[in-house]
N, C-alpha and C positions, 0 to 999 in steps of 0.2 A: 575413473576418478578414484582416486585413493580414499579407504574408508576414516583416516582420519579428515581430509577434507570435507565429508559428508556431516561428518561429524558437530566440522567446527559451522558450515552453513546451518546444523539444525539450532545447534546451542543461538546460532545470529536470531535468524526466526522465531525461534520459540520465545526470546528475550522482548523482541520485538514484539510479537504478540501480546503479551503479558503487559507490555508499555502501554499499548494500542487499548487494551481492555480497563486498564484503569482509568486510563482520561476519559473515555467513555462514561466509566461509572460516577467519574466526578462530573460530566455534561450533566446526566442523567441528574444528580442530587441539585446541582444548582438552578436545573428546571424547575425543581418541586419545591424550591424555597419560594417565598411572597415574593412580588414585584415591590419596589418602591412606586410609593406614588409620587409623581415627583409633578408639580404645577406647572414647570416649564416644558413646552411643547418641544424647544431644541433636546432638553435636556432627554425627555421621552426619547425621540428620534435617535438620540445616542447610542440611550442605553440600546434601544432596537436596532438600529443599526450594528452593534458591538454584541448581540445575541446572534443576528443572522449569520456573520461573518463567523459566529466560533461554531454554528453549525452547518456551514460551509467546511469546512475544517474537519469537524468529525464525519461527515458523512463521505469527503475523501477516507479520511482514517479508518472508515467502517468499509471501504473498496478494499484498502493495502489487507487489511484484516483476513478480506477474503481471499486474495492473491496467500497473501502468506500462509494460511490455511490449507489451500491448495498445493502450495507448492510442498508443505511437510507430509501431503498424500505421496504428493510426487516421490520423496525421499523413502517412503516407506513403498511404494510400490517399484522401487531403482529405475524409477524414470530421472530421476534430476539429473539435471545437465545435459540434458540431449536435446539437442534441437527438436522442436513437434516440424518443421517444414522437411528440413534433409537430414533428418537423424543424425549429424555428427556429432562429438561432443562441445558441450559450450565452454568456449576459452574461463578459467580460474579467474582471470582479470573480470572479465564480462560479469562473471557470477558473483564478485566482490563488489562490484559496483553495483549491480541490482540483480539480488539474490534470490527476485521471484520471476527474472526474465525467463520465457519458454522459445526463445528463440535465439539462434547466435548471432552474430554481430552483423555477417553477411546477407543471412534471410529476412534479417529486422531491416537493413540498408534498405532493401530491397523491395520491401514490403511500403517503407516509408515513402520510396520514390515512384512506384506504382500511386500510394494513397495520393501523392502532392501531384501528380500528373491528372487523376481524375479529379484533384479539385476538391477531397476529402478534408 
């Protein structure tokens, strides 16, 4: 992989990160604000229901965070792009599409139709 490609995957991630870290710290701040109290039990149920779902939400967001973390080790250690199963390198397409995949498109096939066989 050409080092401007490497390049431009870091500048993606690293943007993405920084994304990732603020909405976080806005989760965080709307935590610490008061609840309303609100009489109505729907209305309660609501608001609770529309808290759990947005920390549903970041706590995927808090997974990619990790992934993309990892993967700027990757880049810094010139592992990115290689397959972790057969070491080839991962197609530009593949890594455009998801730029924290550790696997190419044939190992990940591969892997997925193993998991849907046992029932994973």
């Amino acid at each position: 992989m050409e080092q401007k490609d490497i390049a431009h995957f870091k500048k993606i991630l690293t943007n993405q990160l920084k994304e990732l870290l603020i909405h976080a710290g806005d989760t965080v701040s709307g935590m610490t604000t008061p609840k309303e109290n609100l009489p109505d039990p729907a209305d309660r149920a609501t608001i609770e229901t529309d808290r759990n779902f947005m920390l549903l939400i970041r706590d995927r967001e808090r997974l990619l965070a990790v992934k993309i973390s990892k993967t700027l080790l990757r880049i810094e250690n010139d592992t990115f792009g290689i397959c972790d199963k057969c070491e080839e390198e991962i197609s530009l397409k593949r890594l455009e599409a998801r730029p924290v995949t550790t696997q190419c498109i044939d190992c990940k096939t591969k892997e997925e139709a193993y998991e849907k066989a046992l029932g994973v």
